[in-house]
VOLUMFI-815023 format. One record per residue (C-alpha): residue in one letter; x, y, z; residue number from 1. Coordinates in steps of 0.25 Angstrom, whole numbers, plus 2048, in hexadecimal, padded with zeros to 3 digits. Example, Ala and Ser with C-alpha at 12.3 -4.5 7.8 and 13.67 -1.06 7.14 Angstrom:
BEGIN
aa xx yy zz i
A 831 7EE 81F 1
S 837 7FC 81D 2
//
This chain:
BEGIN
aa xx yy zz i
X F5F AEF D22 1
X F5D AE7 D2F 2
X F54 AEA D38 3
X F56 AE6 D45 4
X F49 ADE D46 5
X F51 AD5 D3D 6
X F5C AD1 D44 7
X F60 AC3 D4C 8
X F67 ABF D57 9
X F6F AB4 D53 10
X F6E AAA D5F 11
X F71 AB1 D6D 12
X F7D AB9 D66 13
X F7E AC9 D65 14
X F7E AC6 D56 15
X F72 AC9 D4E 16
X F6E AC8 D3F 17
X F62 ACA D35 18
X F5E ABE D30 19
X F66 ABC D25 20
X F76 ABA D25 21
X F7F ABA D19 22
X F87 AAF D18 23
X F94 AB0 D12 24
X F97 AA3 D0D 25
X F99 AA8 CFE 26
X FA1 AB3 D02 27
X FAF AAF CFA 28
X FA9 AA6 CF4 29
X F9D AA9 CEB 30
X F9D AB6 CEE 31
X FAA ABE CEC 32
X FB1 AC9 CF4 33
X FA9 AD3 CEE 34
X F9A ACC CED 35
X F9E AC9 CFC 36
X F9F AD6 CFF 37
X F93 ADC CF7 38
X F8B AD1 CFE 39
X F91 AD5 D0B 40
X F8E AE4 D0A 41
X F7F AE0 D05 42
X F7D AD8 D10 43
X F80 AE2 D1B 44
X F7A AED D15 45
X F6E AE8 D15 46
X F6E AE2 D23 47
X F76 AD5 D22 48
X F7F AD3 D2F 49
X F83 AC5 D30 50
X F8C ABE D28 51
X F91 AB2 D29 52
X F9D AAB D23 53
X FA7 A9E D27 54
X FB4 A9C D26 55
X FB3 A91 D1C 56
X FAC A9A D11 57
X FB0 A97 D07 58
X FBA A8D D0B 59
X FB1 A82 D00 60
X FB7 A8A CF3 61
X FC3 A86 CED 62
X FCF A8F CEE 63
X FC8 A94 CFC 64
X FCC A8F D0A 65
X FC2 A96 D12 66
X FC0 AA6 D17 67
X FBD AAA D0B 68
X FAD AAE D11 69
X FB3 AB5 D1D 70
X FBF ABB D15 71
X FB5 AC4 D0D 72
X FAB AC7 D19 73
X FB8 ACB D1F 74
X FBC AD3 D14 75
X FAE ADB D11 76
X FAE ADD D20 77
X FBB AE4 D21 78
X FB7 AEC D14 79
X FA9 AF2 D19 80
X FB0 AF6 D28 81
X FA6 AF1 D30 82
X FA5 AE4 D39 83
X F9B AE5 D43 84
X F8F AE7 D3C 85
X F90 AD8 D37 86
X F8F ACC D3C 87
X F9A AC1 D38 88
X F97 AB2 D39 89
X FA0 AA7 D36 90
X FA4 A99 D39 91
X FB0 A90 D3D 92
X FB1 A81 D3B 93
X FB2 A7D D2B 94
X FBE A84 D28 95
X FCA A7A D29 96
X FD5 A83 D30 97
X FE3 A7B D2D 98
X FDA A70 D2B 99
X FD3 A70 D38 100
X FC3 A74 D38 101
X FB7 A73 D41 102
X FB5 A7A D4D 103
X FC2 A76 D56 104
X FC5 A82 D5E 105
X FD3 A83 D5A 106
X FCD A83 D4B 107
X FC1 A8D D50 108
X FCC A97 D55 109
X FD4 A98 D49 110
X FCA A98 D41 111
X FC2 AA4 D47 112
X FD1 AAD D43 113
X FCE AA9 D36 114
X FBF AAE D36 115
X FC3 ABA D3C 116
X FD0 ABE D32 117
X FC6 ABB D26 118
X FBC AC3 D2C 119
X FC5 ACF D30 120
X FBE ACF D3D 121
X FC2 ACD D4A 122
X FB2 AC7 D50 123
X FAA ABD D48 124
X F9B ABD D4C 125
X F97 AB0 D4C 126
X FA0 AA7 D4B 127
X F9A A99 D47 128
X F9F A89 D48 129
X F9C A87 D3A 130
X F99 A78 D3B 131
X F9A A6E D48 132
X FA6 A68 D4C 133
X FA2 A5B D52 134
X FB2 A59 D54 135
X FB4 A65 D5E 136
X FAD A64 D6C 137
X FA4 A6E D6C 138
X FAA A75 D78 139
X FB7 A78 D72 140
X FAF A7F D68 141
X FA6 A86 D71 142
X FB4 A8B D78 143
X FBA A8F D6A 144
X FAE A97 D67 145
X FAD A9C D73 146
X FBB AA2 D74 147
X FB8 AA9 D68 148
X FAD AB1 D6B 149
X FB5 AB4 D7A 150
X FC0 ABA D70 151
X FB7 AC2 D6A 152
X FBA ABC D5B 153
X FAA AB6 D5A 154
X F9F ABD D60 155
X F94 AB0 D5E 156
X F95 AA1 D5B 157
X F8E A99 D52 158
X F8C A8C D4C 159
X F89 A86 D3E 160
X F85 A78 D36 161
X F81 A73 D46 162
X F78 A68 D4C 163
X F6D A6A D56 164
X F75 A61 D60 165
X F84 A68 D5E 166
X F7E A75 D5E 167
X F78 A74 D6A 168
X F83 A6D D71 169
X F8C A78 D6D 170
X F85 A82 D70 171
X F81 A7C D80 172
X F90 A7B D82 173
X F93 A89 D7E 174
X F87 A8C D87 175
X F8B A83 D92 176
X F9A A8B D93 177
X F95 A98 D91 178
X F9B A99 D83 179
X F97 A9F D77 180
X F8E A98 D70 181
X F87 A96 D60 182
X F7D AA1 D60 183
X F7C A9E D51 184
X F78 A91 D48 185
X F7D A8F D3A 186
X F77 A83 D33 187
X F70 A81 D24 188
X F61 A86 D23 189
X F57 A8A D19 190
X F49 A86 D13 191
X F52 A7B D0D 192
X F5C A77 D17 193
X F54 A77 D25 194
X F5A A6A D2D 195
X F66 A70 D32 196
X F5E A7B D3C 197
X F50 A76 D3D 198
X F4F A6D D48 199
X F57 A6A D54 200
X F61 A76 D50 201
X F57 A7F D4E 202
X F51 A7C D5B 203
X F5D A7C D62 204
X F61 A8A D5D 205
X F53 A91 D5E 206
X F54 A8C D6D 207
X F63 A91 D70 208
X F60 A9F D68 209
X F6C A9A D5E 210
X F6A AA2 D52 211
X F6A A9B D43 212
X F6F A9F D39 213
X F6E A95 D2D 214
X F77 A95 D20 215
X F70 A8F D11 216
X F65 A99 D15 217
X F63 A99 D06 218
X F66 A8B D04 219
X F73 A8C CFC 220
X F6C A97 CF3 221
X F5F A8C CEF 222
X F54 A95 CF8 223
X F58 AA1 CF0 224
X F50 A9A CE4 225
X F5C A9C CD9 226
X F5C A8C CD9 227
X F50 A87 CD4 228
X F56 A7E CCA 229
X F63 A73 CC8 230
X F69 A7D CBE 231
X F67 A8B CC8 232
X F71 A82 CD2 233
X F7F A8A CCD 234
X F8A A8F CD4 235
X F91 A8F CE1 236
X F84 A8A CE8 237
X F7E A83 CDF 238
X F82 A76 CE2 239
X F7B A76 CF1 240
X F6E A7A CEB 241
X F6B A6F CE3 242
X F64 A66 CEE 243
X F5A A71 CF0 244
X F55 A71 CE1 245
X F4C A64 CE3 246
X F44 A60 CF1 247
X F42 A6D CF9 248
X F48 A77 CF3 249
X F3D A7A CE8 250
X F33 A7A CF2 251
X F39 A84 CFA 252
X F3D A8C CF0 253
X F2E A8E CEB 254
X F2A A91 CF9 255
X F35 A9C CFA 256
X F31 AA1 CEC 257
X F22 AA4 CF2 258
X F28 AAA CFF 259
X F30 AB3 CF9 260
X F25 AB8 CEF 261
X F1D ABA CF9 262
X F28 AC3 D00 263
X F2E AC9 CF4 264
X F3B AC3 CF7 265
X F45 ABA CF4 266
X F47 AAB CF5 267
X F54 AAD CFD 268
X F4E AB6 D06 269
X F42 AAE D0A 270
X F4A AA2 D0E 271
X F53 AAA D17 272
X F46 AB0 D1C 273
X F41 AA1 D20 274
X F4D A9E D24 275
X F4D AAC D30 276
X F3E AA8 D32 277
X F44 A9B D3A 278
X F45 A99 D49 279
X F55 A9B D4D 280
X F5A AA1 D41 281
X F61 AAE D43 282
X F63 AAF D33 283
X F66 AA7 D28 284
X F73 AA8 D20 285
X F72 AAC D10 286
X F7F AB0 D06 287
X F7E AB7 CFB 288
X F88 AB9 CF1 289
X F83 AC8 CEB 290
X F7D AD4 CF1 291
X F71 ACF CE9 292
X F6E AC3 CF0 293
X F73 AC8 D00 294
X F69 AD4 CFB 295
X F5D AC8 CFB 296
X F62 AC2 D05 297
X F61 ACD D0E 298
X F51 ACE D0A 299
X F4F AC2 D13 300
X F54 ACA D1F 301
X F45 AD1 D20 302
X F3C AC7 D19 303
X F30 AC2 D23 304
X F2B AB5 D1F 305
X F1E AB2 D24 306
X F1A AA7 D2A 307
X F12 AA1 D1D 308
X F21 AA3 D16 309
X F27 A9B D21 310
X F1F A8F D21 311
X F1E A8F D11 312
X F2F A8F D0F 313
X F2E A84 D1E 314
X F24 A7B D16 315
X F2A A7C D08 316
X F3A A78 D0E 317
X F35 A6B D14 318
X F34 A5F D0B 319
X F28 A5A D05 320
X F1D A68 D08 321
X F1A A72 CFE 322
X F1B A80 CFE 323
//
């Protein structure tokens, strides 16, 4: 279980998480109703809180028009009888509603119904804009998702897939009217994938105490190791994997092989561990498909990686140095 040493504020918010949250992108989608659930139980028993959906999972298949992520959650929630011992995260903005998507508050406020009917609950977490809107005035936003958490249907706002420069905007007008405002980040990052935080973001949110919380922590399934070659790229994934079988991927993968044998641990759970190890990041976000793979996953909660490890996987993800 978790200890409490091992919990993390996310930003400046009440809500507070180990460092590891299970993403729910595959739920109804790669993973049925019952894999879900398995995962799902898995998870919290051995002390997962977060998850974290989107009304647009899994929207991307054919034959699905969206919910079908925070339908399941919903479902597994109602069955085990309990909702407060969970944290709930999901995001508005990508889903067209009647056509209409983004983050126009008439569009937020129907959509948050949506999330909650799915979910069978009548508070979502945190509530996040899943990507920018440059064609909204960010004050309108700020207002529509303030609204929400007055009502009591969000208890904290977030952000995802943002710029330095709008981020910060956002968040100083939120600030400047005494609104809510993002405590959380969502943006790509892993050994792989490290130009979406690093930087001017990272800065930025290490500065205003807004908590990160990266997706692709496992790079599409790559760091895991089970892609090694062209012909290990099968299934769902398998086409988002493939530019990471030449240039830095083999690299990194070599490095985390030495890491996790000098820890007895897995791949997966070293590279979740390097992603927690980073300044701002409250907890990277992993999926998992089986009770299995959430089981590993949840191995990365406690692993220390020390400072030789750090700098070994850091060196080893930037072009053109050696592990």
């Amino acid at each position: 279980m978790t200890a409490p040493s091992d919990l993390r504020r996310i930003g400046r918010s009440e809500l507070v998480t180990p460092p590891l949250i299970l993403g729910g992108n595959v739920f109804g989608w790669t993973a049925d109703r019952n894999a879900s659930f398995a995962v799902l139980d898995a998870f919290v028993a051995g002390g997962g809180k977060v998850i974290d959906t989107a009304d647009v999972y899994s929207a991307w298949v054919d034959g699905h028009k969206g919910g079908e992520s925070e339908t399941v959650i919903g479902e597994w929630l109602r069955q085990r009888g309990k909702r407060d011992d969970v944290i709930i995260t999901t995001k508005v903005g990508m889903l067209p509603i009647d056509g209409v998507q983004g983050l126009d508050p008439a569009h937020i406020a129907r959509a948050v119904e949506g999330s909650l009917k799915r979910l069978g609950t009548d508070y979502i977490d945190l509530y996040l804009a899943h990507r920018d809107d440059a064609d909204t005035d960010q004050n309108d936003v700020a207002e529509a998702f303030d609204r929400l958490v007055k009502d009591g249907k969000v208890r904290t706002i977030g952000a995802s897939n943002f710029d330095a420069g709008r981020l910060a905007s956002a968040v100083e007008g939120q600030e400047g009217e005494g609104q809510a405002r993002y405590q959380a980040l969502q943006n790509q990052y892993n050994l792989l994938e490290r130009h979406e935080y690093e930087g001017a973001v990272q800065d930025y949110c290490v500065a205003h105490d807004i908590g990160m919380t990266p997706y692709y922590g496992l790079a599409s399934g790559y760091l895991t190791g089970k892609y090694r070659k062209p012909e290990d790229a099968k299934g769902a994934r398998a086409g988002a994997v493939g530019k990471y079988l030449d240039g830095d991927g083999p690299r990194v993968l070599a490095a985390l092989d030495a890491v996790a044998a000098a820890h007895q641990a897995s791949l997966a759970q070293v590279a979740l561990a390097w992603i927690a190890a980073q300044p701002g990041i409250a907890a990277p976000i992993a999926s998992a498909t089986s009770v299995k793979q959430v089981e590993d996953l949840l191995g990365a909660i406690h692993l220390q990686l020390t400072s030789e490890d750090l700098s070994r996987l850091d060196k080893a993800s930037k072009a053109g140095v050696t592990a």
